[in-house]
N, C-alpha and C positions, 0 to 999 in steps of 0.2 A: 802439806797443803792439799795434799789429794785425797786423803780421809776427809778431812776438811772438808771441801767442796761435797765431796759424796755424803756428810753427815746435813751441811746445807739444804742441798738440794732434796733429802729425804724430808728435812724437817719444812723445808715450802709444799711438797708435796703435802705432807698431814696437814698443812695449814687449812683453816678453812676463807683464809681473806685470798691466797693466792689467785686462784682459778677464776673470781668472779673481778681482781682484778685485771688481771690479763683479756678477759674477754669485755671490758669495760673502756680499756684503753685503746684495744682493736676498733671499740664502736664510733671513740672520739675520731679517729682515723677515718676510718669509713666513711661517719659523715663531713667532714671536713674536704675529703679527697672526693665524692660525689657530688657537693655544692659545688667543688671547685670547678668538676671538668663541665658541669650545667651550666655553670655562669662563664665560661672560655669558649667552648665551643658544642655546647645548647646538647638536645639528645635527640634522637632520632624513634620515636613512640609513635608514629601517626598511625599505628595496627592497632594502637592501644586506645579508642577512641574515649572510653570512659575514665582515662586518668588525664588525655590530653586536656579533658574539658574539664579538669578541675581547677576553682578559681583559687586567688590569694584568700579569702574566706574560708572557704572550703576547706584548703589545706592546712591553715592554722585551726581549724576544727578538729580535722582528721589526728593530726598529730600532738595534739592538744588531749585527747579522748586517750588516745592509744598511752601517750607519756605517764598521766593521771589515771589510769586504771594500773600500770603497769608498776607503776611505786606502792602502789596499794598493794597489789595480788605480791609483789615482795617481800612489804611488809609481813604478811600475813604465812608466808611460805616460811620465814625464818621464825617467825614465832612456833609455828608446827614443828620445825627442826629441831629448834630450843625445845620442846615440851618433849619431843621423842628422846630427847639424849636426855635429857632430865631425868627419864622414867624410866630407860635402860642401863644410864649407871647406877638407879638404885636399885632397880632389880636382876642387874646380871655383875654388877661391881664396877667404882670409878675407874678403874684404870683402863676400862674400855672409852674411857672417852675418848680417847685419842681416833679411835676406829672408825667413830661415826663423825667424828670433824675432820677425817683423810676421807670419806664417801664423796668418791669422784661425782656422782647422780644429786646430792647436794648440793656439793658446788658449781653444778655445771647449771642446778636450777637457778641458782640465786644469782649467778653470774650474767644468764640468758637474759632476767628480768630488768637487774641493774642498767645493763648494758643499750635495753632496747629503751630505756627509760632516757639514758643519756644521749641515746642517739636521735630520737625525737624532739628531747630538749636543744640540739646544736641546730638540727634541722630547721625546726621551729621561725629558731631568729634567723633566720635568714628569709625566710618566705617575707614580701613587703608588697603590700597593696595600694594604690592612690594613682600615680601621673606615671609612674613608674614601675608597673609592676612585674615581681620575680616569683614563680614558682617551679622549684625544681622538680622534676615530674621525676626525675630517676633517684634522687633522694627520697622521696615522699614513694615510690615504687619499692626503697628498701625498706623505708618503715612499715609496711603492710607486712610484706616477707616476715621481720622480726616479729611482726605481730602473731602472723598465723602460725609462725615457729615456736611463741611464748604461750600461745594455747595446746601444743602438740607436747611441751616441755610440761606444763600445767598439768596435762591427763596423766604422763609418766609418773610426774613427783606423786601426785594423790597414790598409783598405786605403787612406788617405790619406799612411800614412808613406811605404812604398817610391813610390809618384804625385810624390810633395816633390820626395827627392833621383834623380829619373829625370831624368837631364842634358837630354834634349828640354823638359821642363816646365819645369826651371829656367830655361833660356834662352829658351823664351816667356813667363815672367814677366815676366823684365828686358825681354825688348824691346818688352811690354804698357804695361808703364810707361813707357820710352821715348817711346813713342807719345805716352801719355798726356800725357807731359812736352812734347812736342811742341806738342800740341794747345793747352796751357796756358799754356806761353812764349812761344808764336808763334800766336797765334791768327787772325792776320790771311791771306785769301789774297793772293796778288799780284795789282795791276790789271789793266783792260785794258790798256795800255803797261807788261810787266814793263820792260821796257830801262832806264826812265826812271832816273837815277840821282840821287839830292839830296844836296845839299854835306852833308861831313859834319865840317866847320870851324867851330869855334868861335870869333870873333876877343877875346881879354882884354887885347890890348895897352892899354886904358884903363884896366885893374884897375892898383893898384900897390902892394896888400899883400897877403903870404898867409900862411893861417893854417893850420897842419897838425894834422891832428887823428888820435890816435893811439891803439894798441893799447893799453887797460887790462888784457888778460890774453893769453897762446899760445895759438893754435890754429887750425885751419881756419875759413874764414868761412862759416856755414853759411845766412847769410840778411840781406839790406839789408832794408829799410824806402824803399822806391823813391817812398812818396806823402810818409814824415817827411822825406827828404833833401830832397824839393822845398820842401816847407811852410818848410825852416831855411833855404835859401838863398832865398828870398822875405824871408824876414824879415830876415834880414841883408843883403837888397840887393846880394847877390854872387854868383857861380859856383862850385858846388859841381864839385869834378873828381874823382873817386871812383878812386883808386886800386888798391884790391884788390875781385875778385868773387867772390860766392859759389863757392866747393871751392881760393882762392888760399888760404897760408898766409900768417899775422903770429905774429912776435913779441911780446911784451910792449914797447911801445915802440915798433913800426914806426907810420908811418904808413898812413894808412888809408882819408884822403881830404885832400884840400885846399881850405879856401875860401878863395878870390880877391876882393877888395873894393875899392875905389878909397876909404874911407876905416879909418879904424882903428876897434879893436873892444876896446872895455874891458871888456863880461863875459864874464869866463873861464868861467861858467856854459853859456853858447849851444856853447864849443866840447865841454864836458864833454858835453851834450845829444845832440853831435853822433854821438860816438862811443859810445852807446848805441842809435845807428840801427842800427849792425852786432852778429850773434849771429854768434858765437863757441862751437867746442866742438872735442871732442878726435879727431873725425875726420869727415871727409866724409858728409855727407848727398845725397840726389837731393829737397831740398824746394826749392830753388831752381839745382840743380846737373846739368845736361843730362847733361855732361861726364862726371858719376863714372857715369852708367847706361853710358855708349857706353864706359869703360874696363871698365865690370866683362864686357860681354862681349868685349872684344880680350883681357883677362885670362882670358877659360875657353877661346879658342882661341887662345894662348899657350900654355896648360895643354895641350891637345889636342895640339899637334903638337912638342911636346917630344921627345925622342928618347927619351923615358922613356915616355911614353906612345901617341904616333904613331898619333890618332886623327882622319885628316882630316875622317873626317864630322861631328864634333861642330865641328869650324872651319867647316867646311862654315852647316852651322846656322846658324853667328854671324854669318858672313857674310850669310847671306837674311835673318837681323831688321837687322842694320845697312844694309843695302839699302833694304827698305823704310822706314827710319827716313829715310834720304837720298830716297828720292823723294818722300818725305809733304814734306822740309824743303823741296823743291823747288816746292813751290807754295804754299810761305808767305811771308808777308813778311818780311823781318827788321829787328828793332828798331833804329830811327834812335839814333846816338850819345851823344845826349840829350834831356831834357827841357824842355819849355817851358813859361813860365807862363799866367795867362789872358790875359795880352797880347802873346803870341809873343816875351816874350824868354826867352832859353838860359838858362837856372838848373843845369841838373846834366849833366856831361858824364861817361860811364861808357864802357868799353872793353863793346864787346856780341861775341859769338858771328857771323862772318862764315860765308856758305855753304862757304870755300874752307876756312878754319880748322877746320869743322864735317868736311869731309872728309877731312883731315888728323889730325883726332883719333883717327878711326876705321878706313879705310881706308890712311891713309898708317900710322898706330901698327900695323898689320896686315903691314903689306911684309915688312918682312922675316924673318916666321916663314911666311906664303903661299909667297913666292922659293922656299923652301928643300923645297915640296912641288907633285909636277907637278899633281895634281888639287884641289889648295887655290888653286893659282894660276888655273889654268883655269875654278872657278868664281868665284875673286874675278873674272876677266878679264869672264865675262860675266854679271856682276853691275853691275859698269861699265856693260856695253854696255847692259842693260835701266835703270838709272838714267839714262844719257844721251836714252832715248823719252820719260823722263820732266821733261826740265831747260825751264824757260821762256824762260830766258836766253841770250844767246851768251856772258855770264859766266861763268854755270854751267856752258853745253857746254866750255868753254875749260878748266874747272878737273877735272872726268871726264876730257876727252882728258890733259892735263898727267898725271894720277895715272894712266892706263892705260900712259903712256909710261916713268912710274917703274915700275911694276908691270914692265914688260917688261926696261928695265935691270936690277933686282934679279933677275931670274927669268936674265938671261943668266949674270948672275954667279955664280949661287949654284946652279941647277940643271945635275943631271949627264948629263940625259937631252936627246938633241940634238931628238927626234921631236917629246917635249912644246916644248920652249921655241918647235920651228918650229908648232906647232899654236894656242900663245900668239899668236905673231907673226901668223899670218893671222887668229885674230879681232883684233886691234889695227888690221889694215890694212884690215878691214870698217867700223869707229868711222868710217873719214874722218879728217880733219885739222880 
């Protein structure tokens, strides 16, 4: 449940209906609890003389104007949203969309507008003119506030839009988060003895049933429950072997994990249990998914050096956030294969994120659109070379030199330029062996 909620709560976050409703709901309040305390026990404004002296006329003018521009200027704000995202998933790749409908400065436009739109419309009817008349001065005193507040939100958005989709911001987004993601996955740094290596074998030759526990619905895995899975294999006194990880896909029907036990297991309940530890949805998330951040930028400089577009500097870019994303990984520890319980024995055995596989997603998924350009290769090359100051390992040095030596194969084959590939070649032979 607690995956759960944290996978929830991410996914209201990217929302783009959240924020505008929350602050739409506050407005209903607001004006509802201001009518109320004006019509109970009146307000005290007589400093305020040019709002005392506004009639029931006047003020169903005032808030009238302010309602009716303010639905328009929202219209017109999400149509501009709609035409940015429009134009930045086709020119930096759809799976950014999720990025620009989480832009807090979005939602907090559209939210500002809705909001003052509804607050005028509640305010509104209650204003009444004839034998009897009611105008709340502190109600109609908020609706100006939200007004001069929806024109200061207004200049923001205008220069917040083109800031969005300016390809530099977008890909220090992603590689913020990255980072983030980093920070968050791998929290640990490595000891003083990084060398040190611990078995990463599990022995179940004792076990001698296993129970496969399976997809109840399609789609990407967007989230384990890493404390449920242990808590169920404690209790069944077995090894949990976790087959698919968050951004793999399942089918309806795949499996999804395995428990291993040395005796039999008569409630079908535990394994139903079980496969409710995994979320499920209709395409990749970054809430527990390293992987989909470090494609979505090999994916904009993929996009960039297309022969449609042939924009090495924006590869360029992607290359220095995945760099520094590989040297931060470089000083972290990476998660042991499994889990244990409080008495050191193996409960849950999961496939983790290896440094060399981590390079491979990013830089090796890179080779060969870099290959195919002399100045996208030349700074992958020494992007290499400044990850390799950064490596603790002779692991990790072992896996930077490996990939600088593909970089250079791919750049012989594929490059037309003999000067570039020799200029390749001797920073490669500066790396060492």
């Amino acid at each position: 449940m607690k995956t759960l909620l944290k996978k929830t709560l991410d996914s209201l976050y990217a929302s783009y209906w959240f924020v505008p409703a929350v602050l739409s709901v506050l407005a209903v309040i607001a004006a509802t609890l201001l009518v109320w305390i004006e019509h109970s026990f009146g307000s005290d404004l007589e400093w305020m003389t040019w709002l005392r002296g506004t009639t029931a006329s006047g003020a169903q003018t005032l808030l009238s104007v302010v309602s009716g521009s303010m639905i328009g200027v929202a219209g017109v704000a999400f149509s501009i949203t709609i035409s940015s995202v429009v134009y930045a998933s086709a020119q930096y790749g759809p799976r950014l969309l999720t990025n620009f409908m989480a832009d807090r400065g979005n939602q907090v436009t559209l939210g500002t507008f809705v909001a003052t739109f509804l607050y005028c419309l509640l305010v509104l009817q209650s204003v009444r003119s004839g034998d009897d008349p009611f105008v709340p001065h502190l109600a109609v005193l908020g609706a100006l506030i939200l007004a001069v507040s929806s024109v200061g939100v207004l200049i923001y958005f205008i220069h917040h839009i083109p800031q969005s989709i300016h390809v530099a911001n977008v890909i220090a987004r992603v590689g913020k988060e990255l980072e983030e993601k980093i920070e968050n996955l791998f929290p640990e740094d490595l000891g003083d003895d990084p060398d040190e290596e611990r078995p990463r074998y599990v022995d179940m030759s004792d076990k001698r049933s296993t129970y496969t526990i399976s997809s109840k619905s399609t789609g990407y895995v967007q989230a384990v429950d890493p404390d449920g899975l242990l808590a169920a294999a404690c209790r069944a006194d077995g090894v949990l072997r976790v087959l698919r990880r968050p951004g793999d896909f399942a089918a309806q029907g795949d499996p999804l994990a395995e428990l291993v036990v040395d005796h039999v297991i008569d409630d079908s309940d535990t394994l139903e249990d079980l496969s409710g530890l995994f979320v499920l949805g209709d395409m990749r998330t970054a809430f527990q998914d390293v992987r989909f951040l470090v494609r979505e930028l090999v994916e904009i400089a993929a996009r960039a050096l297309s022969p449609g577009v042939n924009d090495p500097r924006t590869a360029m870019d992607c290359v220095d956030w995945i760099g520094a994303t590989l040297k931060k990984l470089s000083q972290r520890s990476l998660p042991e294969s499994w889990r244990l319980d409080d008495e050191g024995t193996p409960r849950v055995v999961v496939a983790v994120d290896s440094y060399e596989s981590m390079v491979q997603e990013s830089m090796g998924q890179l080779r060969p659109y870099v290959g195919r350009d002399g100045n996208a290769a030349d700074h992958a090359m020494k992007t290499l070379a400044d990850i390799l100051q950064r490596v603790r390992t002779e692991k990790q040095r072992k896996v930077i030199l490996e990939e600088a030596d593909r970089l250079l194969d791919t750049c012989e084959a594929l490059l037309s330029t003999p000067a570039q590939f020799a200029r390749l070649k001797e920073t490669r032979q500066r790396l060492g062996s």
